[in-house]
DRENSEGU-784289 format. One record per residue (C-alpha): residue number from 1; x, y, z; residue in one letter. Coordinates in pm, whole numbers, always signed. Last residue first. Layout:
<nodes>
+------+--------+--------+--------+------+
: zanu :   east :  north :     up : nuke :
+------+--------+--------+--------+------+
:  NUM :      X :      Y :      Z :    a :
...
+------+--------+--------+--------+------+
</nodes>
This chain:
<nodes>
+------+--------+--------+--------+------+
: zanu :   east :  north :     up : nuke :
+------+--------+--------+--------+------+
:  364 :  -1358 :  +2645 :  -1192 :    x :
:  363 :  -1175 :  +2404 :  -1012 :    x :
:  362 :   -932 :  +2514 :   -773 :    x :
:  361 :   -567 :  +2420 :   -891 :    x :
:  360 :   -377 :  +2089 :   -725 :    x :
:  359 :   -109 :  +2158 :   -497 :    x :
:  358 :   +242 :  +2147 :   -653 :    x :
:  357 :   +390 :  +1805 :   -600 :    x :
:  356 :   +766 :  +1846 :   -508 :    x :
:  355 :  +1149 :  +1728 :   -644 :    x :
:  354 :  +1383 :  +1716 :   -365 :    x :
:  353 :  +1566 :  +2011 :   -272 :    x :
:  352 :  +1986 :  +1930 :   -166 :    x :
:  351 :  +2091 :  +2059 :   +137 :    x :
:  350 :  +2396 :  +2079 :   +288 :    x :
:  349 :  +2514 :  +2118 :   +667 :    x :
:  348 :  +2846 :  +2201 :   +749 :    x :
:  347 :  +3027 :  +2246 :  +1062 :    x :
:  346 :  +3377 :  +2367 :  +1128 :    x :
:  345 :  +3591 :  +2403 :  +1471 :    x :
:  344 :  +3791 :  +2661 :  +1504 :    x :
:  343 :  +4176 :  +2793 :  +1468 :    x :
:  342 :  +4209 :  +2506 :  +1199 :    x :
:  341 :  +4591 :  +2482 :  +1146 :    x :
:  340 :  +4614 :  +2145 :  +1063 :    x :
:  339 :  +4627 :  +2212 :   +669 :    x :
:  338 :  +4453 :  +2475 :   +599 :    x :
:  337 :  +4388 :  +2482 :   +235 :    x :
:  336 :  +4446 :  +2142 :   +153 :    x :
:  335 :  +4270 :  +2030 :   +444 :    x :
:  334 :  +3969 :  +2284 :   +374 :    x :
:  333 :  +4000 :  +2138 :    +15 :    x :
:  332 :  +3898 :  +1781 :   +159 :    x :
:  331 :  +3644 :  +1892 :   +426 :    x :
:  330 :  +3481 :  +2063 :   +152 :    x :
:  329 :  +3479 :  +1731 :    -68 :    x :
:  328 :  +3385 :  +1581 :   +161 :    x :
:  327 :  +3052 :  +1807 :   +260 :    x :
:  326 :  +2987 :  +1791 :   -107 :    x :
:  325 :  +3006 :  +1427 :   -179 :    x :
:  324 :  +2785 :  +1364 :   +139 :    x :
:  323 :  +2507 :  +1611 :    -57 :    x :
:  322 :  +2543 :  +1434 :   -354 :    x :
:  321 :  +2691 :  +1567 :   -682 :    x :
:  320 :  +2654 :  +1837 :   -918 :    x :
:  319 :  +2960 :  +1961 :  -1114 :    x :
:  318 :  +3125 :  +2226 :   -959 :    x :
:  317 :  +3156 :  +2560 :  -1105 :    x :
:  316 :  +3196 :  +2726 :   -822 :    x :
:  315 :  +3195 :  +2592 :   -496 :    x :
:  314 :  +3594 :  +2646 :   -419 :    x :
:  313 :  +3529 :  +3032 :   -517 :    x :
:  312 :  +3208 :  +3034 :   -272 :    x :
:  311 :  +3451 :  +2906 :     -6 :    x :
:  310 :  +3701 :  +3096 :    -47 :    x :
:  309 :  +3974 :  +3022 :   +316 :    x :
:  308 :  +4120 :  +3287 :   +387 :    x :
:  307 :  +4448 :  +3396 :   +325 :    x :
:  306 :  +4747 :  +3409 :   +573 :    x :
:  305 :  +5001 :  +3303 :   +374 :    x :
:  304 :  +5009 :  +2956 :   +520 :    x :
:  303 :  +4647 :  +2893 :   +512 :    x :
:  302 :  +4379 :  +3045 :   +724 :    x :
:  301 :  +4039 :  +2896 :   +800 :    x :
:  300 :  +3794 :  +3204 :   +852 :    x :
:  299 :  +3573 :  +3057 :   +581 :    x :
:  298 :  +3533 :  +2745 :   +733 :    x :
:  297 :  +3561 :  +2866 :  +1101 :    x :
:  296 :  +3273 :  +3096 :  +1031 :    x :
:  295 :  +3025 :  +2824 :  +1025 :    x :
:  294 :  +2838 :  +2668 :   +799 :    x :
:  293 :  +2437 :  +2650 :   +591 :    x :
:  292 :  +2520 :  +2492 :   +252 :    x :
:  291 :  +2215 :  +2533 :    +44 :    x :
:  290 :  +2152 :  +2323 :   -303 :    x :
:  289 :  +1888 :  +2353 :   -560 :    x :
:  288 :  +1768 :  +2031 :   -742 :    x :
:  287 :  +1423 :  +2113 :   -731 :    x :
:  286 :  +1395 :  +2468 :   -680 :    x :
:  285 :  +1451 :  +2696 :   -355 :    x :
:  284 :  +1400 :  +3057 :   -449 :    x :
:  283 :  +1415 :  +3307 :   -171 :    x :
:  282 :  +1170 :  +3458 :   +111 :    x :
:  281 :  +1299 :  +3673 :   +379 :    x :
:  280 :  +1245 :  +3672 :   +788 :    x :
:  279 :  +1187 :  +3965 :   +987 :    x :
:  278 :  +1561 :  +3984 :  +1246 :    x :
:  277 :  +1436 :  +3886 :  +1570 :    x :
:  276 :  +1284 :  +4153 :  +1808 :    x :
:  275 :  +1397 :  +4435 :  +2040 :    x :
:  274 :  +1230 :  +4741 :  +1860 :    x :
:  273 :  +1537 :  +4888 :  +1764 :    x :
:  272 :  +1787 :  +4578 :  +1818 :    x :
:  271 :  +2035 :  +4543 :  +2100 :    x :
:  270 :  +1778 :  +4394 :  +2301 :    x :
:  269 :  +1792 :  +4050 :  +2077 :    x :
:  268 :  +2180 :  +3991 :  +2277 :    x :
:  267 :  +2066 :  +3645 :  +2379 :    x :
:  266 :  +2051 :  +3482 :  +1989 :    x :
:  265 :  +2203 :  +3669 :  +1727 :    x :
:  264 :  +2083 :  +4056 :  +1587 :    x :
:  263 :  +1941 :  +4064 :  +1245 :    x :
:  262 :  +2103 :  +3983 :   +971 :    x :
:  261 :  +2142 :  +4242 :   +629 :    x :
:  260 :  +1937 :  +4040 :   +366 :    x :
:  259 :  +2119 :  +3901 :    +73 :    x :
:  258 :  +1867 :  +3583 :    +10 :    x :
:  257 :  +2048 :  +3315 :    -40 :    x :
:  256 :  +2449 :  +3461 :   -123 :    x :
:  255 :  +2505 :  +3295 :   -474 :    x :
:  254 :  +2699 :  +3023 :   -599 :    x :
:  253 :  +2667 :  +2922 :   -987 :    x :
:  252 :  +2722 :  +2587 :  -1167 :    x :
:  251 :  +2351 :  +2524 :  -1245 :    x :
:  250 :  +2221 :  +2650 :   -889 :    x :
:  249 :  +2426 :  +2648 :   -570 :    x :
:  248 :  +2301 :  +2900 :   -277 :    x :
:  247 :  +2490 :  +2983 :    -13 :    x :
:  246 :  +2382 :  +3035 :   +370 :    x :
:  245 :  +2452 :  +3359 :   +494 :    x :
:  244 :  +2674 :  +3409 :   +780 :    x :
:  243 :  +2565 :  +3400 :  +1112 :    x :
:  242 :  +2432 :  +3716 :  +1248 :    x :
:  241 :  +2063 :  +3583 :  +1335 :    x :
:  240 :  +1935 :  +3516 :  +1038 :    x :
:  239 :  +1589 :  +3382 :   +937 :    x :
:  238 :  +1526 :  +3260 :   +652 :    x :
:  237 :  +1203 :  +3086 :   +434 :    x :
:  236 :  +1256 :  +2886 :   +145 :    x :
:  235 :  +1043 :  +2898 :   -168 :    x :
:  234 :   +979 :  +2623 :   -472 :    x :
:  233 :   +619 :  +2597 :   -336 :    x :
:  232 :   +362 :  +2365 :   -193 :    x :
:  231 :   +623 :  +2201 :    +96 :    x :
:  230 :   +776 :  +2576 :   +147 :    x :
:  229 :  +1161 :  +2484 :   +343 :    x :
:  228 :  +1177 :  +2634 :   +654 :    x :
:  227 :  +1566 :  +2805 :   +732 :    x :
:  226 :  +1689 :  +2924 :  +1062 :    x :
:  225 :  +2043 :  +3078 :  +1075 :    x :
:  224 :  +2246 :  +3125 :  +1387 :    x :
:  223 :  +2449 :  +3344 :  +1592 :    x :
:  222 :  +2488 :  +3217 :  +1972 :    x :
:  221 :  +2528 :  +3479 :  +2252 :    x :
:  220 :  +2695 :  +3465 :  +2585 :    x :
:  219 :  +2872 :  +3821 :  +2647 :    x :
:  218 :  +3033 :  +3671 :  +2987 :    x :
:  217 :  +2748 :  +3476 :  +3176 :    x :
:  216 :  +2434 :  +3540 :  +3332 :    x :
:  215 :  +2229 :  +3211 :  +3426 :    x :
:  214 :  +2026 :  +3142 :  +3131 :    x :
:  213 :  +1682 :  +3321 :  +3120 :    x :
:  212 :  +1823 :  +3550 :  +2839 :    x :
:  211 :  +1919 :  +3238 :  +2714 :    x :
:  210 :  +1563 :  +3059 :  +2688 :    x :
:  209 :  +1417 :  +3423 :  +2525 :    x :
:  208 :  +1633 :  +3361 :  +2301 :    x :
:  207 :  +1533 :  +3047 :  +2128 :    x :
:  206 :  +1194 :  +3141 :  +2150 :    x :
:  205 :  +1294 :  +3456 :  +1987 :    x :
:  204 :  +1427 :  +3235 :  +1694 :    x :
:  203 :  +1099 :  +3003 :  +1674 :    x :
:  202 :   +864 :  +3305 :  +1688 :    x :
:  201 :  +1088 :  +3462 :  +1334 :    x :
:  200 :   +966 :  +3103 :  +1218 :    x :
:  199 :   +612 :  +3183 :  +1220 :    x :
:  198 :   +436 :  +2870 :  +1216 :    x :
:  197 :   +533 :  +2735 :  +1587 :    x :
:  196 :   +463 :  +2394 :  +1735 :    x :
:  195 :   +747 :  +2187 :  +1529 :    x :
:  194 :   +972 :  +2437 :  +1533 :    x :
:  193 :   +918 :  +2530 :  +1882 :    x :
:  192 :  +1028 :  +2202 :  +2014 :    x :
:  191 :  +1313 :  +2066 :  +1834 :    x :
:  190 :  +1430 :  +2465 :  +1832 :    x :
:  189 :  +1403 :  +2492 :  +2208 :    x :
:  188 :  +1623 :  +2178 :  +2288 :    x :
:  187 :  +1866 :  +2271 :  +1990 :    x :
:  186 :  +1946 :  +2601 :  +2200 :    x :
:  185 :  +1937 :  +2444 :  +2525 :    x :
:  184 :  +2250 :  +2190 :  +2369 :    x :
:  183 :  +2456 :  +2449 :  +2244 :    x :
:  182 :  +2416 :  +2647 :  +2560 :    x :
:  181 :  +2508 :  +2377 :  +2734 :    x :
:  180 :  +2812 :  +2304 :  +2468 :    x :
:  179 :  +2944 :  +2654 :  +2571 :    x :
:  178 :  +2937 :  +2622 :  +2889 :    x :
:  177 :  +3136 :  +2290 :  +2821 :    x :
:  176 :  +3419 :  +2411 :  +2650 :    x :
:  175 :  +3445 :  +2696 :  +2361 :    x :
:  174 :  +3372 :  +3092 :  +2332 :    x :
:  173 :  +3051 :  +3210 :  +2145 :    x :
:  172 :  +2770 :  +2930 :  +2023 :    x :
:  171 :  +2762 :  +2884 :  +1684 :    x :
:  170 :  +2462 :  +2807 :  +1451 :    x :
:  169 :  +2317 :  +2614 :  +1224 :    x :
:  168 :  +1927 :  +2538 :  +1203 :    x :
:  167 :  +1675 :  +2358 :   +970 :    x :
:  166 :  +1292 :  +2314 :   +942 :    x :
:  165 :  +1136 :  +2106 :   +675 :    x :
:  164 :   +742 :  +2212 :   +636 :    x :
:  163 :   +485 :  +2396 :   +810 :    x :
:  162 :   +345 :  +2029 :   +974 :    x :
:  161 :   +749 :  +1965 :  +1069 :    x :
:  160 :  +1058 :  +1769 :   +929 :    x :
:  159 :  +1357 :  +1853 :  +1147 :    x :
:  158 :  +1687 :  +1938 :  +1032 :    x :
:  157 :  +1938 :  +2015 :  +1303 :    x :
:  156 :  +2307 :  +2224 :  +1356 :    x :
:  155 :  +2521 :  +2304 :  +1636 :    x :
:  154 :  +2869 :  +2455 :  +1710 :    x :
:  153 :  +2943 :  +2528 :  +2040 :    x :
:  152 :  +3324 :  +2389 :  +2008 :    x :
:  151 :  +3578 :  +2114 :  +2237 :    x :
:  150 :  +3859 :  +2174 :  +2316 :    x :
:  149 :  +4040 :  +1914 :  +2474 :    x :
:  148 :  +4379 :  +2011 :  +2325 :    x :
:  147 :  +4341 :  +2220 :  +2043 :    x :
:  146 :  +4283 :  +2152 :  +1591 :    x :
:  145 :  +4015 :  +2266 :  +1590 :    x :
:  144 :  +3696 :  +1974 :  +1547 :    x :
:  143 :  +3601 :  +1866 :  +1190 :    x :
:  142 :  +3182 :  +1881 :  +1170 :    x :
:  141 :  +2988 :  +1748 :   +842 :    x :
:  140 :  +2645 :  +1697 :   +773 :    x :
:  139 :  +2429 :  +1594 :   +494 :    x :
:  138 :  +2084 :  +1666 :   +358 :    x :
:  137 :  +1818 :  +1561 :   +122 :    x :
:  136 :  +1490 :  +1786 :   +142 :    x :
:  135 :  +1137 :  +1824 :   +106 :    x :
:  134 :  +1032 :  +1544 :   +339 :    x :
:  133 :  +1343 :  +1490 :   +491 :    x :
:  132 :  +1605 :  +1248 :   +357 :    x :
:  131 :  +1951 :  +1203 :   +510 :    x :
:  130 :  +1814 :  +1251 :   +866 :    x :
:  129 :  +2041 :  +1437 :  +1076 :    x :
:  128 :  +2289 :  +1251 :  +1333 :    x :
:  127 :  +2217 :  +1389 :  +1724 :    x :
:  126 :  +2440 :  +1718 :  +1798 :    x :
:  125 :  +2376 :  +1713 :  +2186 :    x :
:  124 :  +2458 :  +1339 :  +2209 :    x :
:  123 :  +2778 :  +1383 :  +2026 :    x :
:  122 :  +2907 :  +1690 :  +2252 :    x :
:  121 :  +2862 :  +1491 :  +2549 :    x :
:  120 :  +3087 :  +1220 :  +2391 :    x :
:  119 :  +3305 :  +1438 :  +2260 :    x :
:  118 :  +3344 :  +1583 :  +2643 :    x :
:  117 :  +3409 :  +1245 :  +2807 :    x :
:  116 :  +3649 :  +1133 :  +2525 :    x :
:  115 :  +3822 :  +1443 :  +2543 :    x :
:  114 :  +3836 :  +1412 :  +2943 :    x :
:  113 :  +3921 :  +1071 :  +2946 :    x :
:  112 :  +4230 :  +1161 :  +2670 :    x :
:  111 :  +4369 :  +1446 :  +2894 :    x :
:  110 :  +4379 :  +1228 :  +3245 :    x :
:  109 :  +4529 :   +950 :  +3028 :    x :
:  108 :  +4768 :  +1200 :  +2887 :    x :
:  107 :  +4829 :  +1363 :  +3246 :    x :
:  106 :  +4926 :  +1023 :  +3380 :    x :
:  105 :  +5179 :   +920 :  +3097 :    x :
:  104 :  +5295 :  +1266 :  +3156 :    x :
:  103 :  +5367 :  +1154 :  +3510 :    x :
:  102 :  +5494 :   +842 :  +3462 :    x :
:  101 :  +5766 :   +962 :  +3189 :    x :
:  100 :  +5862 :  +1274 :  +3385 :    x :
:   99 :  +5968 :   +982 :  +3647 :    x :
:   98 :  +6147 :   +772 :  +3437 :    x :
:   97 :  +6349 :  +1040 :  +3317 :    x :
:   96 :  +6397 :  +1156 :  +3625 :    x :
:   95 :  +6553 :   +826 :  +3730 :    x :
:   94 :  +6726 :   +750 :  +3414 :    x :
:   93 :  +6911 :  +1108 :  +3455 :    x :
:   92 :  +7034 :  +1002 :  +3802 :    x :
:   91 :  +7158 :   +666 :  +3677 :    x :
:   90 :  +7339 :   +773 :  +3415 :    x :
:   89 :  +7508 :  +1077 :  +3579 :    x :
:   88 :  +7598 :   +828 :  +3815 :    x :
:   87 :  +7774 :   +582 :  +3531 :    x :
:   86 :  +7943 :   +865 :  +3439 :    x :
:   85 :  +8100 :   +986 :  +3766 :    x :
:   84 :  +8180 :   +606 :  +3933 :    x :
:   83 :  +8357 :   +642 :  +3572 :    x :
:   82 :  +8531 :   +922 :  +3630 :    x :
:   81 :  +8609 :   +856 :  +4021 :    x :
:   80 :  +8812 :   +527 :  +3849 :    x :
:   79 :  +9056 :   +760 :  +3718 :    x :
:   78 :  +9104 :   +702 :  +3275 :    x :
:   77 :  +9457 :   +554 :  +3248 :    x :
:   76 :  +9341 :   +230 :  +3073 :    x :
:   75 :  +9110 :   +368 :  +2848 :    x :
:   74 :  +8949 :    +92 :  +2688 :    x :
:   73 :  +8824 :    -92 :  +3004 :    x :
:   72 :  +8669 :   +281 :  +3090 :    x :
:   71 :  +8515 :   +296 :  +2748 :    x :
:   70 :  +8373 :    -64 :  +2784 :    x :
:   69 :  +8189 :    +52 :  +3147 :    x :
:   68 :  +8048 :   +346 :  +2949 :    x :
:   67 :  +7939 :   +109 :  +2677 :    x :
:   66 :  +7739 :   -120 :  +2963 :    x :
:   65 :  +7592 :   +162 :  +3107 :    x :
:   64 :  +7471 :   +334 :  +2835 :    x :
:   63 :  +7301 :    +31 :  +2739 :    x :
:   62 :  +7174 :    +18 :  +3076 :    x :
:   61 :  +6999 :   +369 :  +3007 :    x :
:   60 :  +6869 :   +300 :  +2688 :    x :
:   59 :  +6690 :    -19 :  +2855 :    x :
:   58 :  +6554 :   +194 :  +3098 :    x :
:   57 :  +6401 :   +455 :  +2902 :    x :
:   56 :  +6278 :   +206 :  +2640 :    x :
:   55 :  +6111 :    +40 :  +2908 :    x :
:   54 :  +5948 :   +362 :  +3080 :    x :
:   53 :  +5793 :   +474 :  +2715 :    x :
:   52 :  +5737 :   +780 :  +2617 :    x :
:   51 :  +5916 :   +701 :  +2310 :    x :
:   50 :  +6078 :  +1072 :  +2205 :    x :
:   49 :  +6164 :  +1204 :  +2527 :    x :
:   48 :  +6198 :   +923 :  +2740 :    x :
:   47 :  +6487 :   +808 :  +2463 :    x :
:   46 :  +6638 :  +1097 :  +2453 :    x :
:   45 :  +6669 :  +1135 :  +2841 :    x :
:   44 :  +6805 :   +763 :  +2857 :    x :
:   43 :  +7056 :   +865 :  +2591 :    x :
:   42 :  +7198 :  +1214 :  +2714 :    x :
:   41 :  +7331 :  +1014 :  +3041 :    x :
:   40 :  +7597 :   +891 :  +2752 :    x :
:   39 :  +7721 :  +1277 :  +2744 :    x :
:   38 :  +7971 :  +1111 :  +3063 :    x :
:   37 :  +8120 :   +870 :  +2802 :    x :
:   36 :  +8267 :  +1159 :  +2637 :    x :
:   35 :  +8663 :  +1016 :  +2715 :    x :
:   34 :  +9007 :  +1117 :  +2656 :    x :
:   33 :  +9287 :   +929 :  +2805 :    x :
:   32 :  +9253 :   +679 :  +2542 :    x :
:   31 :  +9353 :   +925 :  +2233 :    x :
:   30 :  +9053 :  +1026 :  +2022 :    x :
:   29 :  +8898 :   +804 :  +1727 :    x :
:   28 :  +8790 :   +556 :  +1932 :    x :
:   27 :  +8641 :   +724 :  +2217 :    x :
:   26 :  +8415 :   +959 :  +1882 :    x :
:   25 :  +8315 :   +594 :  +1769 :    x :
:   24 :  +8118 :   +535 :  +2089 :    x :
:   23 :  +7989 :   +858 :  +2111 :    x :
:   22 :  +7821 :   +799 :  +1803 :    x :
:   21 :  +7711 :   +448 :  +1834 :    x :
:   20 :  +7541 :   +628 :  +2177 :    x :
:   19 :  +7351 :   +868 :  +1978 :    x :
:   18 :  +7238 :   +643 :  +1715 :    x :
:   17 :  +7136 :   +372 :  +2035 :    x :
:   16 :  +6930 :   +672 :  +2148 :    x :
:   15 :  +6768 :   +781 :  +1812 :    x :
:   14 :  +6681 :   +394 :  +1745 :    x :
:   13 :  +6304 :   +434 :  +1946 :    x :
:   12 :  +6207 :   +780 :  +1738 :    x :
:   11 :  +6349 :   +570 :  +1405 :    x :
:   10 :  +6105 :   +298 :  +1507 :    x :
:    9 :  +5806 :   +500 :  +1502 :    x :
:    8 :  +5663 :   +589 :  +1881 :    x :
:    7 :  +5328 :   +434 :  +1968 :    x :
:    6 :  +5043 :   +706 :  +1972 :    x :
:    5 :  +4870 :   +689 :  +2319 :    x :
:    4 :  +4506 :   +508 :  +2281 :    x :
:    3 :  +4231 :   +724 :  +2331 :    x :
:    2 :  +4000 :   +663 :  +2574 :    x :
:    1 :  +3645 :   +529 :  +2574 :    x :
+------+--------+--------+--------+------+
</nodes>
C-alpha cells in the first residue's frame, strides 16, 4: 500500500498570499512610477515549493495576476511592455512550477511503492515472535534509519525447540535488498537447524556454511548472537558471532552475559584458527532474569554532541517491568537521545525467564 503524501499546514499554503500582501503594500508606499510587481512570479514558485500541490500553484499564480494587473491601473505612467513583462514572468514561472510539481509528485509515488514494496518484504522475512515460549517471555522492537527507502538486514527469532528455547539477533552488513536476502537465508537455516541440531555452535556454522554458498558478494557477512535457554536448569547457552553481547538485568543491575571474546560472524568463519564458530559459554539465567539481545545501531545512536547512545547506563536501576515496557521504553530514550538522526536501523529483542520445574531427583 502506498504512503499517502503529507498535506501542507496552512501557514505553508498562506506563505504566497503573505508574499504578495507584501509587495502589494511596498506599490503603495513608493511613488506610482515605481513598481515590484515583476517579484510577483516569486509567488507561484513559493507556493509549488512548499504545497506540492498543482492547484495551489495555479491559483497563486492568478492571484498574482490579478494584483499585477491592479498595480498597473494604479500606476498610471507605468509602459504597457512592463506589464505584458510581469504578467509573462508569471506565466512562465507557473508553467515550470507546475511541471517540477508533476514530476516530483511522480518520483514520490515511485519512492513510496518502492518503500512499501520493500517493508513489506522485509515484514515477511522478520515474522512476529511469540510473546510466551516455553521458558521464556519475549518482546521485539525494530525502528527503521531514518533514509529514503532504506531498508536494514537486521533480523531476530525465538523458536521453542526439543533442547529448549532458541533465539537469534543479528545484522546483516550494508542495507537494501541483498541485504534482506541474506537476512532472510539466515533465519531460513536457523528455523531449521535449531530445531534439528543439539549443539548450538552446529546451528551457527550451519548458518554459514549457507553464505559461503551464496553467490559472492562484497565482504557479505552477518554478526549474530545465538542463545538456548536450559529447560531443567537456570543456564543459558551463547554463541557469538561478533555482535555485541547481550545484557543481562538482575535486581537493578546490568551486566555483560557471559564476557566471552566473540568468535568470528557468519560467512567470514575462515578467518578463525581452526575455521570454526566461536565454542559456546554457559551463564546464569534465573527466574525473572532479563536479556536484551540488539544491534549496534542502538548503542551507536549519536546525539547532538556526538555521544553515544548508554545503553547499560539507561538500564540501570530500573524497576522491573514487562518485556513490551522495556523495548518502549528503549525506543522512548533512544528518541530522546537521538532524535531523528538514527544512522541505522535498531532491533531489540528482550527476554524475560519464566519460572521452571527442576527435574525430579533419582530415588535412592
Amino acid at each position: 500500500m502506498a504512503v499517502a503524501p503529507r498535506r501542507p499546514s496552512w501557514p505553508q499554503r498562506l506563505v504566497p498570499y503573505v508574499f504578495i500582501a507584501v509587495i502589494m503594500l511596498v506599490d503603495t508606499v513608493t511613488p506610482r512610477d515605481v513598481t515590484f510587481s515583476s517579484t510577483l512570479s516569486v509567488a507561484p514558485a513559493l507556493a509549488a515549493l512548499l504545497t506540492r500541490s498543482l492547484w495551489q500553484t495555479i491559483t497563486a499564480a492568478l492571484v498574482a495576476a490579478l494584483v499585477s494587473g491592479a498595480s498597473y491601473i494604479y500606476a498610471h505612467d507605468l509602459a504597457g511592455d512592463v506589464e505584458v513583462a510581469s504578467l509573462g514572468a508569471i506565466l512562465a514561472v507557473t508553467v515550470v512550477s507546475c511541471v517540477s510539481v508533476g514530476l516530483v509528485g511522480r518520483q514520490s509515488r515511485m519512492l513510496a511503492n518502492v518503500r512499501s514494496v520493500a517493508e513489506a518484504a522485509q515484514h515477511v522475512v522478520l515474522r512476529d515472535v511469540p510473546p510466551e515460549l516455553d521458558q521464556v517471555r519475549t518482546a521485539v522492537a525494530y525502528r527503521a534509519a531514518a533514509a529514503e527507502a532504506r531498508i536494514g538486514g537486521d533480523l531476530y527469532e525465538a523458536l521453542s525447540t526439543r533442547f529448549g528455547d532458541r533465539l537469534l539477533i543479528g545484522d546483516v552488513r550494508g542495507k537494501g535488498l541483498p541485504a534482506v536476502e541474506a537476512a532472510a537465508d539466515v533465519l531460513g537455516v536457523f528455523r531449521e537447524a535449531a530445531h534439528t541440531e543439539p549443539d548450538l555452535s552446529r546451528v551457527a556454522d550451519r548458518m554459514h556454511a549457507m553464505l559461503a554458498r551464496r553467490p559472492v558478494r562484497d565482504e557479505e557477512f552477518v554478526t549474530a548472537v545465538l542463545l538456548s535457554v536450559d529447560p531443567t536448569r537456570p543456564t543459558v547457552q551463547v554463541v557469538n558471532c561478533g555482535h555485541p553481547p547481550p545484557l543481562l538485568m538482575r535486581d537493578g543491575r546490568v551486566d555483560v552475559l557471559a564476557p566471552v571474546p566473540p568468535g568470528p560472524p557468519l560467512g567470514l568463519f575462515d578467518l578463525a584458527d581452526p575455521p570454526a564458530a566461536a565454542a559456546p559459554a554457559w551463564a546464569g539465567f534465573a527466574p525473572g532474569d532479563t536479556l536484551l539481545l540488539y544491534t549496534d545501531g542502538t548503542t551507536e545512536a549519536r546525539d547532538n554532541a556526538g555521544e553515544f547512545f548508554d545503553l547499560a547506563g539507561f538500564l540501570t536501576g530500573r524497576p522491573p517491568t514487562s518485556p513490551a515496557d522495556l523495548t518502549a521504553q528503549i525506543l522512548t530514550g533512544l528518541a530522546t537521545h537521538a532524535g531523528n538522526r538514527l544512522d541505522d536501523d535498531v532491533a531489540l529483542l528482550v527476554v524475560r525467564r519464566k519460572p521452571y520445574v527442576p527435574p525430579p531427583t533419582a530415588a535412592s
